[in-house]
N, C-alpha and C positions, 0 to 999 in steps of 0.2 A: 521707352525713353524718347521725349520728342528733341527732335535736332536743332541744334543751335544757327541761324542764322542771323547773329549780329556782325556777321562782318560782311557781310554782302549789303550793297547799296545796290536800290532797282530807281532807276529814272525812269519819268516818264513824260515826254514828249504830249505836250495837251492842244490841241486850239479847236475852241468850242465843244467841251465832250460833257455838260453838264448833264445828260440824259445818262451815263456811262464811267465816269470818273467816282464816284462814290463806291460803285459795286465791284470796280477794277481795286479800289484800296482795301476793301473787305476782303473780295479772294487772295489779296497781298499777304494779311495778316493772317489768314484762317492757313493758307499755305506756306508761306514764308514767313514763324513768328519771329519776330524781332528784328527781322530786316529794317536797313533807312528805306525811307521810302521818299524820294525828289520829284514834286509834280514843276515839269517845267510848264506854266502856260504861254502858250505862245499867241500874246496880246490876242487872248478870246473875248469876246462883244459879249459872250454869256455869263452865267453861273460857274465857270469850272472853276474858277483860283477860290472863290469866296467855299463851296463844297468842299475842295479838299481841304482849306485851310481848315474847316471846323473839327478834321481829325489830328490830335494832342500829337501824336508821333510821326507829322508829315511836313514835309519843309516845301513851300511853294518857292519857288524863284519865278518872277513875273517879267517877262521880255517888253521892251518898252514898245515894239513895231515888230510885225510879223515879217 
């Protein structure tokens, strides 16, 4: 029986992790299925908001200044 974790929410604290952010959201859902998943980016200069946004079940909040 795989475990239910829809009521756990995991944040995560981003600035500049686009090399890292994508494969942190996979072992999220491969380990935690159904978990929220919150990538806070914290005004990164790279790829990380636009990465994680391209996963359907992840909510980005985007900080306007680091």
């Amino acid at each position: 029986m795989e475990q239910d974790y829809s009521a756990l929410s995991v944040l995560i604290p981003a600035h500049n992790e686009q090399n890292a952010i994508g494969t942190v959201i996979q072992d999220l859902h491969e380990y935690l299925p159904g978990c929220e998943i919150l990538v806070i980016d914290d005004c990164s200069t790279d790829m990380t908001a636009d990465i994680a946004s391209q996963f359907e079940t992840v909510r980005v909040l985007r900080l306007p200044y680091n």
